[in-house]
N, C-alpha and C positions, 0 to 999 in steps of 0.2 A: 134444372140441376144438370150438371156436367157440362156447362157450358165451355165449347172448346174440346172435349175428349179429343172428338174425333179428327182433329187437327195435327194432336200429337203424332210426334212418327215411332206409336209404340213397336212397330216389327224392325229398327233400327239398334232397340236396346235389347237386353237378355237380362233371366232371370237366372236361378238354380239351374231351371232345367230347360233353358234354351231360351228360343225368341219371345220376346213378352207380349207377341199380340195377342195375346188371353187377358191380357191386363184389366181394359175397359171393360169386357165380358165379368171378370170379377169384383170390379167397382159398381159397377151395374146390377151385381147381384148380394150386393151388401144392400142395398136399397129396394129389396124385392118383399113384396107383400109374403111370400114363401115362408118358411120356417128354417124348412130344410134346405133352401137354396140358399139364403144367408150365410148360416153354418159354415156351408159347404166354400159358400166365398169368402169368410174368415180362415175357414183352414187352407182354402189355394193362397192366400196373403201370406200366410205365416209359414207354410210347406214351400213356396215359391217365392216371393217379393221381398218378403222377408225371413227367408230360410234362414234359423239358427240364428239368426242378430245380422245377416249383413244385409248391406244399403248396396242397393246395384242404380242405375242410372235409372232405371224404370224407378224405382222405389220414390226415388226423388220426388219422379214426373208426379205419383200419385199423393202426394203430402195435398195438394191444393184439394183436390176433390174430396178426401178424406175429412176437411175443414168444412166442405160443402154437406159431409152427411150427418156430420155430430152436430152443426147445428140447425139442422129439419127436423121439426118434433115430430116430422109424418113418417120419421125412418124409425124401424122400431129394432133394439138391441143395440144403441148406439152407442153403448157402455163399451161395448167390443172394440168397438173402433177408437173410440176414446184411449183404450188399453194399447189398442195397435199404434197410433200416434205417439203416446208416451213411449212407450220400445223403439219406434224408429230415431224421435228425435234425444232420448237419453240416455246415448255414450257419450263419453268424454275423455279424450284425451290429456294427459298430463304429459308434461318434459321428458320426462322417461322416458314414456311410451314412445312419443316422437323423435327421439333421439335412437331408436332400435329399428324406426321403421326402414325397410331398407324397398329398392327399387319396384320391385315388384309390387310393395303395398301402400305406395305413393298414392295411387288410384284409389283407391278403398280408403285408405286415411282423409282421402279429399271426401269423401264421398259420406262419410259419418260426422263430418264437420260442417257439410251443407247441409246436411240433412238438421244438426241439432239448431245451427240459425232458421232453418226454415220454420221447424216447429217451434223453436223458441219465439220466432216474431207472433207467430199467432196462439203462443199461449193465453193471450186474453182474454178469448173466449170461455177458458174455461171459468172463468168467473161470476159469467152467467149459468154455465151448466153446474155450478154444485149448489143451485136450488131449482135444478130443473124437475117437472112433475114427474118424471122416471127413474125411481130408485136403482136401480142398474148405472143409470149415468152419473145419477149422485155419489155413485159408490164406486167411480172412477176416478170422478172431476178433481178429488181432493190431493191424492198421489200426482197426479198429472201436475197441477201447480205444484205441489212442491218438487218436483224433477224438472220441470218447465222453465218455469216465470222467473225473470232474470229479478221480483225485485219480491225475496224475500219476507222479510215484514209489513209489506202487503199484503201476501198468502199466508203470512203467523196469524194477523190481525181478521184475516177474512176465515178462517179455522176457527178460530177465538170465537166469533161473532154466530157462525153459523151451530154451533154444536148446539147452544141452549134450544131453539129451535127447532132442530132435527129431529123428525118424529121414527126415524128407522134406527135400531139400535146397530145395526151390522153396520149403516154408514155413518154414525158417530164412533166406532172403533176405526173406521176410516180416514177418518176427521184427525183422529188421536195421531193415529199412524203417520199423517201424512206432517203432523207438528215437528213427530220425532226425524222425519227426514229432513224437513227445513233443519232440524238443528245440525245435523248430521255433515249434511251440505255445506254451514254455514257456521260453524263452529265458534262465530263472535258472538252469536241469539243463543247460543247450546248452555248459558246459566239462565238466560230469562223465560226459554223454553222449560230447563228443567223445574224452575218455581209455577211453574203454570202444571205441568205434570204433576209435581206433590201435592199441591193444593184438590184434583181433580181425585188422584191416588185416595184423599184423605175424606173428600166430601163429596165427591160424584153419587145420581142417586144410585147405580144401579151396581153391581158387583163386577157384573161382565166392563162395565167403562173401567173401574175403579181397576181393574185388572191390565186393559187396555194400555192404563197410562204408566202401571209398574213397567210393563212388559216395553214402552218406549224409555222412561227413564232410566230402565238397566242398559239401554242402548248408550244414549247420547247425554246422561249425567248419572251414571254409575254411586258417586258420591254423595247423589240425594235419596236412594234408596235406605229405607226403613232398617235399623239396624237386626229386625225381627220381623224379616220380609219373609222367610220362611213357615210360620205359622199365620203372616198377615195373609200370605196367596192359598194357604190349603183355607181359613176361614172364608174368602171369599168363592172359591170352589165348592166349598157346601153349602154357600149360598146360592151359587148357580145350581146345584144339584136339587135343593128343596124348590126352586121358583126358574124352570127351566123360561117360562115366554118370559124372559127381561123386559125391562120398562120402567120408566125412573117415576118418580111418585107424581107429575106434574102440578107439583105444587107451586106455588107463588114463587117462592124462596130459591128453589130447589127444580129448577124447568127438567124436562127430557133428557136432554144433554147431556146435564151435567151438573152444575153450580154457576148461579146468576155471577153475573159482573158484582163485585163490591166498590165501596167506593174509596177501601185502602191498597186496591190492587194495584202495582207498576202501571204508567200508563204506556201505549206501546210507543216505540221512537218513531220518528219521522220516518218516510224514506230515506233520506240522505244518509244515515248511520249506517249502512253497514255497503260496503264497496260491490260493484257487481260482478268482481272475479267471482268465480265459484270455484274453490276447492272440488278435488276430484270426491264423488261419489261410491264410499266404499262397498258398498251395496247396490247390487242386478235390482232393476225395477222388477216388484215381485205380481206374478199375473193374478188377476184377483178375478173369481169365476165372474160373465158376463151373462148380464141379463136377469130378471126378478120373476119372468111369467115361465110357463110352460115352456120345454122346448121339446121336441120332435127328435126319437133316435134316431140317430143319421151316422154311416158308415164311417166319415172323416174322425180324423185323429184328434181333432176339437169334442167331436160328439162324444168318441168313445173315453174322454178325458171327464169330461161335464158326468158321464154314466156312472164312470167308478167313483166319482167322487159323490154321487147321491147315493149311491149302495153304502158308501163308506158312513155318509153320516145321516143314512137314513135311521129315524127314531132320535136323534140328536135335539136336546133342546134348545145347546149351543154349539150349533158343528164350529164356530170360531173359535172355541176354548180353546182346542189342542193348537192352533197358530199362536193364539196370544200367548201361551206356554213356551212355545219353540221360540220365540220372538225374545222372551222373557229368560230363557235358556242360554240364547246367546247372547245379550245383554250381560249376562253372570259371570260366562268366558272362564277366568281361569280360577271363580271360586267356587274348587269343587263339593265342598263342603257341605255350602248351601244348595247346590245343584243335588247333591246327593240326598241329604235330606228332604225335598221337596220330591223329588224322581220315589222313593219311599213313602211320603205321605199318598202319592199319585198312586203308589202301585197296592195301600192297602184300601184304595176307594172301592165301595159298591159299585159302583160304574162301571164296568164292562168297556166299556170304550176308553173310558179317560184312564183305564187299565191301557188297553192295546195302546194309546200310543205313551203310556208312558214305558211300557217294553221297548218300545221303538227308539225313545229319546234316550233309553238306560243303555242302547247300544251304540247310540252317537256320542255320547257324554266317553263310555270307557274307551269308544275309538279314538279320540282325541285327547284325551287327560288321564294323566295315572293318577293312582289316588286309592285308598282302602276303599273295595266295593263288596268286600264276605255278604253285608246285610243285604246289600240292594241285586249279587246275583240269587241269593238267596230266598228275596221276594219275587224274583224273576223266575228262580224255578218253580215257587207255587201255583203259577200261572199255565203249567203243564197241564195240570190234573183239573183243568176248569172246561166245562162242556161243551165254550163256546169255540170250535176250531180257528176261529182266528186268531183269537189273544194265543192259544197252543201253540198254534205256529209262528205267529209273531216271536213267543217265547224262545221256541229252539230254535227258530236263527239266530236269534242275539247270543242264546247260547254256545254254537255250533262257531261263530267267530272267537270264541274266548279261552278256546284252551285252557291252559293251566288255570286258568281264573275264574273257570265254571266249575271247580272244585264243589263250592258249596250247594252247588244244586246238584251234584251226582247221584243222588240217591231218587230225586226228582224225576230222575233222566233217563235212571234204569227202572223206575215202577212204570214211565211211560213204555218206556218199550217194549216191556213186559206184559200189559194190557193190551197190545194193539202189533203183534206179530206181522199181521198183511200188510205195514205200513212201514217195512223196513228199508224194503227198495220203491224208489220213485218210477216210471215209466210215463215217458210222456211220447206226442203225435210222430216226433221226428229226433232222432239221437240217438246214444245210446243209455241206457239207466242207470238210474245214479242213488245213493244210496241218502237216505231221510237224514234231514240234517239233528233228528236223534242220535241217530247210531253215529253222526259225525263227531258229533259233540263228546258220547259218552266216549269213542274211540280218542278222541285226541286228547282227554284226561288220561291214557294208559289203563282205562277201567274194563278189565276181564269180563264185565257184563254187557262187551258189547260181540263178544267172538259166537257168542250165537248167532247173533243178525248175519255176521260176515260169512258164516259158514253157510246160512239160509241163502245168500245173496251168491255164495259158488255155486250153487244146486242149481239157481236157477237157468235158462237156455241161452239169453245174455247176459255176463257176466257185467256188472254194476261199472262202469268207468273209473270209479274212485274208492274198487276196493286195493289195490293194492299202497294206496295212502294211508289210509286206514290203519292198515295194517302195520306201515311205516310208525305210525306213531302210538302203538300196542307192544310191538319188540317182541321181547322172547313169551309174551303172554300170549301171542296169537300162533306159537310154536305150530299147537294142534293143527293148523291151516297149510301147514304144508304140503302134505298128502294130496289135500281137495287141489292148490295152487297147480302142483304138479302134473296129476291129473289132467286137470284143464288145460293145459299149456301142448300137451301130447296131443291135444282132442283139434289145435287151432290147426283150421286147412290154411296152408300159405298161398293163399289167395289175394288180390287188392284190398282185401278187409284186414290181414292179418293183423294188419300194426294194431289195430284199433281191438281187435277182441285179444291181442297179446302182449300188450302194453301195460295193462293193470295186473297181469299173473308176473310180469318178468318186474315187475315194481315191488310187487308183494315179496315174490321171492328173495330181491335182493336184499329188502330190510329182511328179510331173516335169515340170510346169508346161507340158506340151505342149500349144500353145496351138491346134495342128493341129487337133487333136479338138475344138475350139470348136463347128463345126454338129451333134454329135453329143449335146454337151453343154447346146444349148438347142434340139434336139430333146425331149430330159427334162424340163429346164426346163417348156417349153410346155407338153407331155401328160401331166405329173407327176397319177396318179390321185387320186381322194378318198383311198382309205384309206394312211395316211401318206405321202399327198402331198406335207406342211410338211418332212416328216423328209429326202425324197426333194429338192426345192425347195433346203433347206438345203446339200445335200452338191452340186448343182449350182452356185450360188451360189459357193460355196468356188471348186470348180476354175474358174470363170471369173473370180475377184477372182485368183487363185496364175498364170492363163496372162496378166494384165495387157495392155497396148497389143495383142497378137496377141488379144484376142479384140473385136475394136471392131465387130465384126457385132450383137455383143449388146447395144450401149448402147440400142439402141430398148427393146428389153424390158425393159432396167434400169433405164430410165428410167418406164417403166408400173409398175411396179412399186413404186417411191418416191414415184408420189403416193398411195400410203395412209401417210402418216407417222402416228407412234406404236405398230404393229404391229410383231412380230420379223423380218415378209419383209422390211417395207421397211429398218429398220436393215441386212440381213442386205443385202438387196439395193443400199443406199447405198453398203455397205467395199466393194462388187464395183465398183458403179459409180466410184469412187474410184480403186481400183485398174485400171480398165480406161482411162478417160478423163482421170485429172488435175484432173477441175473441182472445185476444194472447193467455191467457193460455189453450185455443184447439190446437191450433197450435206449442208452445214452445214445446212440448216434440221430436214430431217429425220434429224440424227444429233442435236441440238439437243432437239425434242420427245421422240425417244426416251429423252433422259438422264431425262424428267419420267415414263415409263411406272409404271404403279401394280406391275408385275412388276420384282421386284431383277435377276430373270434377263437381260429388256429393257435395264435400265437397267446394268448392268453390258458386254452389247453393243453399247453406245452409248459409252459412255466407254471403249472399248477402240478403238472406232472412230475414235472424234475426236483419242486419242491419237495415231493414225497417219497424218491429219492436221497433226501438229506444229504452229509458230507460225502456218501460217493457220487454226489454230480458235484461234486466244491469247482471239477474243473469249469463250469459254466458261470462261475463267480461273475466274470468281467461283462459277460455278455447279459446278465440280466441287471446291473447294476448301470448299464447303460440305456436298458430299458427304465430306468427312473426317471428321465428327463422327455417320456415318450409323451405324444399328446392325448392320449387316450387314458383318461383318469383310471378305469377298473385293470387295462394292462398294466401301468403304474403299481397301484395297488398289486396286483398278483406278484410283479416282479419283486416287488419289496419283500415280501413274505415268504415266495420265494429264496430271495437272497437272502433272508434270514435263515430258514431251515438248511439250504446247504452248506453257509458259512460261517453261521452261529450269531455273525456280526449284528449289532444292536441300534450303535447307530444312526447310522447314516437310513438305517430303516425305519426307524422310530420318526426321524425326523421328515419321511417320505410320506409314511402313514400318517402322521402328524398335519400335514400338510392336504392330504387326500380328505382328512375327516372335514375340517372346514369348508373342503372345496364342495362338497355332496352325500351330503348328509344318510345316503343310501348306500353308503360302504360301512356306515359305522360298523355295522353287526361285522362283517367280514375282517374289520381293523380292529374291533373287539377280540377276537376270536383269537389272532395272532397274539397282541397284547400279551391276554389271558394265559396262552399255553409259554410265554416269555418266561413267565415268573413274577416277584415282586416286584412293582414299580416302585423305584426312589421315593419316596416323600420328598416334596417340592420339588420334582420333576416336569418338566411342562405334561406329560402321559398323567402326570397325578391328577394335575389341576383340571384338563381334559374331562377325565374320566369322572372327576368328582363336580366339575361343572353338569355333564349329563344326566347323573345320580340327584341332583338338584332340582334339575329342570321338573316344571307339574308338566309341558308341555310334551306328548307322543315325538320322540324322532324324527317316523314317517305320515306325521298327521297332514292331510292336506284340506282345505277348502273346495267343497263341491264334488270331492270323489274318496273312494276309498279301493283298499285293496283286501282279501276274503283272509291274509298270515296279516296284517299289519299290526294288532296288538300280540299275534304271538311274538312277530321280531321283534317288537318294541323290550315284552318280557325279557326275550332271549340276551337283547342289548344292556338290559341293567342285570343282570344276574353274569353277563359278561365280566361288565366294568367292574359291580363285587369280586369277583374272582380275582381280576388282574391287580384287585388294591391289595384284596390278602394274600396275594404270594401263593397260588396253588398249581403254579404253573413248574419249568423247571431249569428257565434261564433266568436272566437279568436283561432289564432296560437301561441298564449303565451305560 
C-alpha cells in the first residue's frame, strides 16, 4: 500500500496550516491498526487537507492513496474515507460561478475541478463497496455514487437492485437517500425516481424506509407526495415509536429493503438516456457519521463530534428519525401549513426526543416562513415546564428568538422563571454574564414579569452584558430600574474594563431616557480610558442625546467636543448636542463637514443627523441629494431619507429608496420605516405594489440558507407591520 508516497515532493505543497509534509504521516495513519490514531488522521484530513471544503495541491496528491484504503478490506473505518473522497471530489462549478471567479481564485477553481475528475474517474469502485461486509462503508458507498458517477442510471438501477437485499436498516435509508440525489442531480430520472419513491412510501416493509422515501420525495418530486402526508408521517412515527429495532418483515413478497421488483414496474432505461452533463448540485454533500463498531474518545474535533452525537441519541431507537424529518421539512419548503401541522403532531408526542428536535425544527421553520404559529409557539411553551432540561432549554431558545411571536407562551415563560430564580443569569469559564434566554424571551415580549430577574441580575458583582437590552425592549415597564442602573454606573472604575461593565448600564439608561442619571453619564463621558475609549464616548453620547432638555448640564462638554468637526465624536457629539439644546445652527456646520468625511461610516452619521434636524438643515438639500448617486447602497439609502425629512420632497426619494430595496434586501426595514412615517401610499403606486408584494411573500425578507441571525424574525415582524402602516396612511406626509 502507498506505493510511491514517498516519491511525492509533499514538503513542496501547503496545506491550511503550512507545509504539508505531515501528509503521508496522516495517510499512514488512516491505515493504522489504532482507533484513536485513525480518528486523529481523519480529523488532520479534514482540520488541514481539506480545511473547510478547499482542495490545496496536496489534496490532490492524496486522492490516489485515498482509493488505495477504501479498497483494503484490512483498513478498518473505511466509511470515513469513503466520506472524505465524496467531499473532495463533489463540488461543482456552474457558469455563474466561473464567470465571478476573479485572479486570485483561478488556482483553487483549477484545483476543485481536478480534483472532481480525479475522483470522478474512480468512482467505480464504489460499486463494489456498497455490498462490502462493513456496514460503515455500505452506508457511505451509496451518497458517494450518487455525487460521483458520471453515469447515473447505473447508480438509480444499482440503488434499485441492492435495497431488497440490505440487511442494515440505517443503510437502506441511505440507499433511499442517495436515489433522491440522483434525482436531484439529474432532473431528466427526477419523474421515474419519484414513482419508485411512491411506490416504496406506500409498500416498503418497515416505517422508518416508508418515511425515508417521503422525506426524499418531498425533495426531488414534491408533486407525488400524498395529499394526507401529514397524518400519513405522524402514523408512521408511531409506528417507529411502538417497534423502535425496525426490520421489514423478510418475507417472500416483501424482502428487508423494501418491496420486491414487480413485474409491471418501468423497466430502467439504458445508459445512453440521459446525457453526462450534470447540473449543478443544490445540496452540500451531507457527512454521515463513520464507522459501525466502537470507537475510542479521542481529543479531535471528529471525536468530540462522534461524542455529542451518542449522548444526543443515546436511548434512541431510531436516532435517524429526526434527519429523515428535517430532510422531509425541507422538501415541504414553502408549505407551511403542512410543516406546521406535522412540527404540532411532533411536539405532542410521548417522545422526549422527537419533542426536542421538533422544538428545534419549530424554530427553523418560524426563521424562515411567516405564517400563523399561536398553536405551535404554544406547544413549544409547554415544553418549559417538562423535567427534562434539554427539551427546556431547547424550548427558550426558540422562544427567546421570537419576540412578539412568543406571546402565546408568556405565561409559560413567567411560571418558568418563577420556579427556578438561580437560573436568571448565565456565567460561564470566560466572558462576561449574560442573562437566561427566559428572562430574554419574557423581556422582549414587554412582559413586567421579567423586571424581577433584571433587577436580581443589577445586584449581582458583574452586571449581566445584556441587561441593558432587555430593558430596551421593557420601556417604561422597567422604569423601577433606574435607580439600581444608575447606581451601578457611579460604582464603574474607568479602567481598561470600563466599556464592558458600562456599556450595558449606559444602554439601559438610554431606553429609559432617565435623564437623572445625567452626572453619572458624563462622569464617563469625561474619564472614558484610552483603550476603547471612542466605543465607550459613543454609548455615553447616545444616552445624553435619548435623556434630551433633562440633561443640559452637558452642553459645555458637548459643546467641546464639536469643535473638532469632521471626526465621528464630534458628529456623534453634534445629534447629542442637538438633541439636548435645540440649537441647529450650533450644530449645522459641523453635521455639514461631516457629510464630506472621507469614511462612508462618518458620512452616513451625518446625514442621519441632519435628517433629524428636518427643514432647518433644508440648506443641505443639494448636497445630500447628490449623495443619491453614491456607490454605497446604505449611504444611498440614508441620504434619501435624509433628503426627505429636511425637504419634505417625495420623489425623487421614493424613487431612490425604491431602487435600494431590490438592490439588498436588508435596507427593507429601514425603507420601511421612512415609507411608513411618509403617510399614505398612492394606490397603484409602484411603493404600493412594493409593499403589497412583501405583505405577500410566505418567504422571511432576511432568511438565509446555512446561517442565521439572533433579531431576524423580529425585523422580519418589524418589516410587515411597517409596510401595514405605510398602506393605511398612519404616517404624515404623502408618497406623491
Amino acid at each position: 500500500m502507498f506505493s510511491g508516497i514517498d516519491e511525492v515532493d509533499w514538503a513542496s505543497m501547503e496545506h491550511a496550516y503550512g507545509p504539508a509534509d505531515d501528509v503521508p504521516e496522516l495517510l499512514r495513519g488512516l491505515a493504522s491498526a489504532d482507533p484513536a490514531e485513525r480518528e486523529a488522521a481523519l480529523d488532520g484530513m479534514y482540520g488541514a487537507v481539506h480545511h473547510q471544503g478547499d482542495v490545496y495541491a496536496c489534496t490532490l496528491a492524496c486522492i490516489p492513496f485515498l482509493f488505495e484504503l477504501v479498497v483494503d478490506p484490512g483498513v478498518q473505518d473505511r466509511g470515513g474515507v469513503v466520506e472524505l473522497l465524496t467531499s473532495i471530489g463533489g463540488f461543482d462549478l456552474d457558469e455563474d460561478d466561473e464567470a465571478e471567479i476573479d485572479e486570485d481564485e483561478i488556482e483553487g477553481a483549477a484545483n476543485y475541478a481536478m480534483a472532481a475528475a480525479a475522483v470522478t474517474a474512480g468512482a467505480g469502485v464504489f460499486f463494489e463497496l456498497i455490498a462490502d461486509e462493513d456496514p460503515g462503508v455500505r452506508l457511505a458507498a451509496p451518497l458517494a455514487l450518487a455525487t460521483l458517477h458520471r453515469h447515473p442510471v447505473r447508480v438509480l438501477a444499482l440503488l434499485r437492485e441492492r435495497l431488497p437485499v440490505e440487511p442494515d436498516e440505517e443503510v437502506r435509508l441511505a440507499l433511499v437517500e442517495a436515489a433522491g440525489r440522483v434525482a436531484l442531480r439529474h432532473r431528466p430520472l427526477a419523474e421515474r425516481v419519484g414513482k419508485w419513491l411512491g411506490l416504496l412510501a406506500e409498500r416498503a416493509g418497515s416505517p422508518g424506509l416508508r418515511l425515508a422515501a417521503l422525506a426524499q420525495l418531498a425533495r426531488c418530486s414534491p408533486d407525488g407526495l400524498p395529499g394526507d402526508v401529514v397524518p400519513v408521517v405522524s402514523g408512521l412515527l408511531r409506528e417507529m415509536r411502538s417497534a423502535p429495532e425496525e426490520s421489514g418483515d423478510g418475507g417472500e413478497h416483501a424482502p428487508p429493503g423494501g418491496i420486491a421488483a414487480r413485474e409491471d414496474d418501468e423497466p430502467e432505461p439504458g445508459p445512453d438516456t440521459t446525457p453526462d452533463a450534470e447540473p449543478v448540485d443544490p445540496d452540500p454533500v451531507a457527512p454521515v457519521e463513520t464507522g459501525r463498531g466502537e470507537h475510542v474518545a479521542t481529543p479531535t474535533l471528529v471525536g468530540q463530534l462522534r461524542s455529542l452525537s451518542a449522548q444526543e441519541n443515546a436511548g434512541r431507537g431510531a436516532p435517524w428519525a429526526a434527519d429523515l424529518l428535517r430532510t422531509l421539512h425541507v422538501g415541504l419548503d414553502d408549505r407551511v401549513g403542512d410543516r406546521t401541522a406535522l412540527l404540532a403532531d411532533q411536539l405532542r408526542s410521548p417522545d422526549r426526543r422527537q419533542r426536542i428536535d421538533a422544538v428545534r425544527m419549530s424554530g427553523g421553520l418560524i426563521r424562515a416562513w411567516r405564517g400563523p404559529y399561536e398553536e405551535l409557539v404554544a406547544l413549544v411553551g409547554e415544553q418549559l415546564s417538562d423535567p427534562e432540561p434539554r427539551l427546556a432549554e431547547a424550548a427558550s431558545h426558540v422562544l427567546e428568538e421570537l419576540f412578539g411571536l412568543a406571546a402565546p407562551a408568556a405565561d409559560a415563560l413567567a411560571a418558568r422563571l418563577a420556579a427556578d430564580p438561580g437560573s436568571w443569569v448565565r456565567t460561564w469559564a470566560s466572558g462576561p454574564p449574560g442573562l437566561s434566554s427566559t428572562v430574554k424571551a419574557l423581556a422582549r415580549l414587554g412582559d413586567a414579569r421579567a423586571v424581577p430577574a433584571l433587577a436580581g441580575a443589577l445586584e449581582l458583582p458583574q452586571v449581566a452584558h445584556d441587561v441593558g437590552f432587555a430593558v430596551g425592549h421593557l420601556g417604561a415597564t422597567a422604569r423601577p430600574l433606574a435607580g439600581a442602573l444608575r447606581r451601578r454606573l457611579a460604582e464603574v472604575e474607568l479602567d481598561e474594563c470600563a466599556y464592558d461593565r458600562a456599556s450595558p448600564l449606559l444602554a439601559g439608561l438610554t431606553a429609559l431616557r432617565a435623564g437623572e442619571a445625567a452626572p453619572e453619564v458624563l462622569r464617563v463621558l469625561r474619564g472614558a480610558p484610552e483603550y476603547r475609549g471612542e466605543w465607550l464616548r459613543t454609548a455615553a453620547l447616545r444616552a445624553l442625546g435619548a435623556f434630551g432638555p433633562a440633561a443640559r448640564e452637558a452642553i459645555p462638554e458637548l459643546r467641546a467636543l464639536v469643535r473638532r468637526p469632521g471626526t465621528a465624536s464630534a458628529t456623534e457629539a453634534a445629534e447629542a448636542l442637538w438633541a439636548v439644546s435645540g440649537d441647529a445652527d450650533e450644530v449645522l456646520p459641523v453635521l455639514i463637514e461631516g457629510l464630506q468625511s472621507d469614511q462612508v461610516h462618518d458620512r452616513r452619521a451625518a446625514a442621519v443627523a441632519l435628517g433629524a434636524l428636518g427643514p432647518r438643515a433644508a440648506v443641505v438639500a443639494p448636497r445630500l441629494r447628490g449623495l443619491l448617486a453614491h456607490e454605497e447602497l446604505w449611504l444611498r439609502v440614508d441620504a434619501a431619507i435624509a433628503l426627505w425629512e429636511v425637504s419634505g420632497r417625495t420623489r425623487e426619494t421614493v424613487g431612490a429608496l425604491l431602487t435600494a430595496w431590490e438592490q439588498n434586501r436588508h435596507v427593507r426595514v429601514r425603507v420601511a420605516e421612512c415609507l411608513a412615517r411618509m403617510g399614505p401610499v398612492p394606490e397603484g403606486s409602484a411603493a404600493a405594489h412594493v409593499l403589497r408584494s412583501e405583505l405577500v411573500s410566505v418567504r422571511r425578507h432576511n432568511a438565509m440558507d446555512g446561517g442565521y441571525g439572533s433579531h431576524d424574525i423580529h425585523e422580519d415582524e418589524k418589516l410587515l407591520a411597517l409596510c401595514r402602516q405605510a398602506l393605511r396612511g398612519t404616517g404624515k406626509g404623502s408618497t406623491s
